[in-house]
Backbone as a chain_set.jsonl record, in Angstrom:
{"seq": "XXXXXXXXXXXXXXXXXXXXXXXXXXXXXXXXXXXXXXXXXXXXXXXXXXXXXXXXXXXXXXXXXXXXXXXXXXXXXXXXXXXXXXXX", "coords": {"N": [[102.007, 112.438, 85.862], [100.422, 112.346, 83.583], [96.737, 112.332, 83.243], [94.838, 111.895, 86.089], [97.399, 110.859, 87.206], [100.425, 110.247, 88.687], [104.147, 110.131, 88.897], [106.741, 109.063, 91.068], [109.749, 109.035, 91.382], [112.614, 107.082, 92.22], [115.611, 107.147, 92.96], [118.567, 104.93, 93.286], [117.58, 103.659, 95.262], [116.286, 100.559, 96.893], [113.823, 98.321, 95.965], [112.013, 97.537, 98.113], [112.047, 99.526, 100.083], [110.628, 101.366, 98.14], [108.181, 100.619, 98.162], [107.793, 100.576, 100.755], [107.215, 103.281, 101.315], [105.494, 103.851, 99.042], [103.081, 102.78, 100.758], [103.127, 104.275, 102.832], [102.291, 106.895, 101.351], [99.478, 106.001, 100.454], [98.352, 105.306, 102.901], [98.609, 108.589, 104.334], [96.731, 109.566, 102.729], [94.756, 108.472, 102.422], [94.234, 109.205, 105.304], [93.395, 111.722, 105.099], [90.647, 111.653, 104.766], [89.309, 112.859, 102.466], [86.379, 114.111, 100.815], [84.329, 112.404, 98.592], [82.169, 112.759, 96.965], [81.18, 111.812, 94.627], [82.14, 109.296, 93.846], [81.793, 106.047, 93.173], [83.13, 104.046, 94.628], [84.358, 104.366, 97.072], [83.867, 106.609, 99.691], [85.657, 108.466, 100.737], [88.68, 110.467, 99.298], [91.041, 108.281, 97.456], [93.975, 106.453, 96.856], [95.777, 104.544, 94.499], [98.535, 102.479, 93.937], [101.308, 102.021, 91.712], [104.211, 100.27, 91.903], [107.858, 99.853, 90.55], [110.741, 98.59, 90.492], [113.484, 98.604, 88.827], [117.144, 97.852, 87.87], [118.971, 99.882, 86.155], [120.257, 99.033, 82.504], [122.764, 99.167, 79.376], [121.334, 98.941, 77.516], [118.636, 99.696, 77.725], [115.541, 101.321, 78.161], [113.948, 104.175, 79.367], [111.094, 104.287, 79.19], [110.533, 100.991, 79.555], [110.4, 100.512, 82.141], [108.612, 102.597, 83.064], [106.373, 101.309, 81.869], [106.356, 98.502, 83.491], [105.885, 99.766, 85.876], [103.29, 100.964, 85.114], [101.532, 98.656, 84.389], [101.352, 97.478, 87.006], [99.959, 99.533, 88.772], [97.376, 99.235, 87.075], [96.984, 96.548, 87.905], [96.508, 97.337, 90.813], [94.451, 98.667, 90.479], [92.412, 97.298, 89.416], [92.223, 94.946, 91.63], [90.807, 96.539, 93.603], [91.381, 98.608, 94.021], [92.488, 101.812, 96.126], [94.966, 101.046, 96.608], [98.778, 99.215, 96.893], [100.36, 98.191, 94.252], [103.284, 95.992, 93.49], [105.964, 95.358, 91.217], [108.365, 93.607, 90.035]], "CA": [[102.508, 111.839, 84.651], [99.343, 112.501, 82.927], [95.731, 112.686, 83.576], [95.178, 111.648, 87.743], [98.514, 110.017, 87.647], [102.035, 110.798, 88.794], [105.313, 109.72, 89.204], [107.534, 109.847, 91.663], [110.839, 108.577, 91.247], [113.404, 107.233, 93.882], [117.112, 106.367, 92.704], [119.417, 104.315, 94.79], [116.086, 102.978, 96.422], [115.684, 99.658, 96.821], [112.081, 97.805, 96.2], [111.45, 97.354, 99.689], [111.94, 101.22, 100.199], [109.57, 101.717, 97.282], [107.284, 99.826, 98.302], [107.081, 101.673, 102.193], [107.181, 105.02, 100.786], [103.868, 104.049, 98.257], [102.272, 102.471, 101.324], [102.841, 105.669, 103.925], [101.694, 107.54, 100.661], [98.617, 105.546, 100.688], [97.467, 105.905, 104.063], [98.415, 109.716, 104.058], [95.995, 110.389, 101.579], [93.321, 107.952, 102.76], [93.823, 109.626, 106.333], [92.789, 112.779, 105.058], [89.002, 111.521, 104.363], [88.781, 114.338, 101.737], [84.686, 113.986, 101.004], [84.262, 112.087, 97.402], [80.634, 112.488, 97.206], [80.697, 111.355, 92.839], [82.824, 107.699, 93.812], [81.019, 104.497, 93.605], [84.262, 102.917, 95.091], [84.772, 105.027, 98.593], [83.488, 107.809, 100.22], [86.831, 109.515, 100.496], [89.308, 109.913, 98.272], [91.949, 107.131, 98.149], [95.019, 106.41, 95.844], [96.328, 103.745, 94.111], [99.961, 102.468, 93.499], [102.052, 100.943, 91.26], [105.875, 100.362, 92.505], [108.399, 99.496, 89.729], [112.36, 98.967, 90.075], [114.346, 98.359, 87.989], [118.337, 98.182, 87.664], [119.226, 99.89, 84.461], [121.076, 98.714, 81.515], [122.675, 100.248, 78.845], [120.407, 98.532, 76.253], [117.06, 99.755, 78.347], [115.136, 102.695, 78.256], [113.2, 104.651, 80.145], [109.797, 103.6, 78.79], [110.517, 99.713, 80.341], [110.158, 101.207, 84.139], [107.236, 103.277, 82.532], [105.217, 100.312, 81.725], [105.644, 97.765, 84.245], [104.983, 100.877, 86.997], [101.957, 101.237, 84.652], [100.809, 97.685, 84.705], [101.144, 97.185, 88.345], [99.014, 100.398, 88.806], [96.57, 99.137, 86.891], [96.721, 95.924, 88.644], [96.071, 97.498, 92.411], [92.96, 99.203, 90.659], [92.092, 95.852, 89.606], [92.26, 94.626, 92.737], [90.048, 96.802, 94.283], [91.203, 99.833, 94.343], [93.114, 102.041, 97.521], [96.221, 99.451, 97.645], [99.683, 99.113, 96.708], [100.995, 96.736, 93.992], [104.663, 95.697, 93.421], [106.093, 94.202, 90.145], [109.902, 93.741, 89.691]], "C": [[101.519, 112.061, 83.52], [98.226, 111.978, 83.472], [95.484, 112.622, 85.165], [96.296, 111.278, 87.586], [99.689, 110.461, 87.517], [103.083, 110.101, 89.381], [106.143, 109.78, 89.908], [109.003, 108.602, 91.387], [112.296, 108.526, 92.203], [114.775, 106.453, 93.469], [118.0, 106.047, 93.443], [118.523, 103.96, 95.941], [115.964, 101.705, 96.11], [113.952, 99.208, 96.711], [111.4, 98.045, 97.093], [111.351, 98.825, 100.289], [111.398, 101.608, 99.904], [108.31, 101.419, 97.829], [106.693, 100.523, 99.962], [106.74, 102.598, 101.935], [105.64, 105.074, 100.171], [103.092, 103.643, 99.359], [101.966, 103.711, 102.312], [102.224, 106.71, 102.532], [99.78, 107.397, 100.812], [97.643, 105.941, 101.548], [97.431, 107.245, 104.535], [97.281, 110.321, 103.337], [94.735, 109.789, 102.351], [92.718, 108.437, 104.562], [93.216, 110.81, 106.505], [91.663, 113.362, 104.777], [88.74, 112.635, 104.119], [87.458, 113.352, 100.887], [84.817, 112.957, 99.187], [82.838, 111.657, 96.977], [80.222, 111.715, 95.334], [81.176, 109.735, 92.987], [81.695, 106.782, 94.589], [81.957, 103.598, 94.498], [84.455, 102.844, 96.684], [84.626, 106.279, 98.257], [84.277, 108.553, 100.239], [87.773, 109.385, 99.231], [90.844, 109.246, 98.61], [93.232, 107.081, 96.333], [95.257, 104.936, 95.824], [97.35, 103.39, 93.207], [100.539, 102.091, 92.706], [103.601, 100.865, 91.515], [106.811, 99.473, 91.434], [109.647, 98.952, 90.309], [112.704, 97.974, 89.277], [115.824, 98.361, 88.225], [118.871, 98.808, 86.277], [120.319, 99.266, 83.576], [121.477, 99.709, 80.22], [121.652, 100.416, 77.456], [118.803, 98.573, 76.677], [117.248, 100.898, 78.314], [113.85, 103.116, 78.752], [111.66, 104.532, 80.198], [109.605, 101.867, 79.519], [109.975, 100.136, 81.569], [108.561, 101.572, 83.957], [105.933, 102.082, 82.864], [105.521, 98.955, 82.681], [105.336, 99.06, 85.869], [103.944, 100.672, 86.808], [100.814, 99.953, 84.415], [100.515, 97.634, 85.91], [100.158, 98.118, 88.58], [98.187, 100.096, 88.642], [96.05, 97.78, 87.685], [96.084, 95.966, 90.086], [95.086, 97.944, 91.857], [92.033, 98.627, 90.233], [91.537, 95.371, 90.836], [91.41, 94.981, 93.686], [90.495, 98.422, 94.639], [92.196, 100.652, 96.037], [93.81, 101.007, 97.987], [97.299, 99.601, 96.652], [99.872, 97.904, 95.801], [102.401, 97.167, 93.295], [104.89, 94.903, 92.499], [107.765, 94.835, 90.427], [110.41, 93.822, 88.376]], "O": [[101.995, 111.905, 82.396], [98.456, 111.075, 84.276], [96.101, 113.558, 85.674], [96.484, 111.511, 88.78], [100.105, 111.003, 86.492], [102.866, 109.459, 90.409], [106.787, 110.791, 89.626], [108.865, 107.387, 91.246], [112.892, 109.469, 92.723], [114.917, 105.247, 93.673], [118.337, 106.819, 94.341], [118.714, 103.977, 97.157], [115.508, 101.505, 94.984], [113.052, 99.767, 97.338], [110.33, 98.652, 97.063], [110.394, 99.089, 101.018], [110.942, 102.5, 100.619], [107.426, 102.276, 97.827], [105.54, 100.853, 100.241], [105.653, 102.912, 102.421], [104.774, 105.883, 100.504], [101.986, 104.151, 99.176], [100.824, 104.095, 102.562], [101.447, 107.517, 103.042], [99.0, 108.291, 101.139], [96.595, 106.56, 101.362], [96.418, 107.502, 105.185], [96.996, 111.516, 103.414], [93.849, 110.501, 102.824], [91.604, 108.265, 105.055], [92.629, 111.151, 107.532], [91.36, 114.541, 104.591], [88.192, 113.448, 104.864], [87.585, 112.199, 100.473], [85.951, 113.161, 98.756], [82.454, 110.517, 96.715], [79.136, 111.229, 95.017], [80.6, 108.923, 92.263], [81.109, 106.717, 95.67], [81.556, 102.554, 95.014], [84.63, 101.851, 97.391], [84.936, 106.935, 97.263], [83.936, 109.634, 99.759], [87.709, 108.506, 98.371], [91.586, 109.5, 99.559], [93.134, 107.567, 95.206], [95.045, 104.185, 96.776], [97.344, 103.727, 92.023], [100.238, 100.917, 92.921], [104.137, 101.881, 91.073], [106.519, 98.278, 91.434], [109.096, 98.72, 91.385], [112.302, 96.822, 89.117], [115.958, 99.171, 89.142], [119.162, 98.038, 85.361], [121.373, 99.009, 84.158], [120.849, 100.735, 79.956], [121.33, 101.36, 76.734], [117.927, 97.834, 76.227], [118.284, 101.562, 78.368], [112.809, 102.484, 78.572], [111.067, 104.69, 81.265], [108.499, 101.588, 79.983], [108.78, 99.906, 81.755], [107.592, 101.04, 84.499], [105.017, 102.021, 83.684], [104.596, 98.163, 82.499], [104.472, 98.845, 86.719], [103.232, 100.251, 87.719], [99.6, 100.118, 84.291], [99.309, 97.737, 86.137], [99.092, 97.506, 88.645], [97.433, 100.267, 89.6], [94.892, 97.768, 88.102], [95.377, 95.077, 90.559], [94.183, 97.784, 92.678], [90.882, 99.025, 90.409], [90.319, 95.43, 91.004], [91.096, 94.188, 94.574], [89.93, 99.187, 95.42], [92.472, 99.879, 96.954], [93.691, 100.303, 98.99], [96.974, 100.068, 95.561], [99.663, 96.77, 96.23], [102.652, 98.235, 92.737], [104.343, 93.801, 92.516], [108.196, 95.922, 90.813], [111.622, 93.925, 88.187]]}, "num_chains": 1, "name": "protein.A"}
């Protein structure tokens, strides 16, 4: 989506779908203890989520989804980093 960060997008997915999919993402990545010798955070490198849905309307636009994805995101790297967070 821009700079580390990308989007993936899952229509006719419930939350709870979202929400498995970013976690097997998660541990995919963090199972592949690729070396991260510059991170103060963890030794490998690790991802962190943000999981949106939404239902659309016709008076919403595509920027809404955008930004609470993009809060929650920032929330799991809040949090600590290498973890999943979920806003509705």
């Amino acid at each position: 989506y821009g700079g580390e960060e990308f989007a993936v997008l899952l229509p006719n997915t419930k939350l709870s779908g979202a929400a498995l999919l970013a976690e097997k993402l998660r541990l995919c990545v963090e199972s592949l203890q690729i070396p991260h010798p510059d991170s103060k955070i963890n030794r490998y490198v690790t991802i962190s989520l943000g999981v949106a849905s939404v239902v659309p309307t016709l008076d919403m636009n595509p920027e809404q989804l955008v930004s609470i994805a993009d809060k929650a995101l920032y929330e799991a790297k809040g949090m600590g980093r290498n973890r999943v967070k979920i806003m509705a």
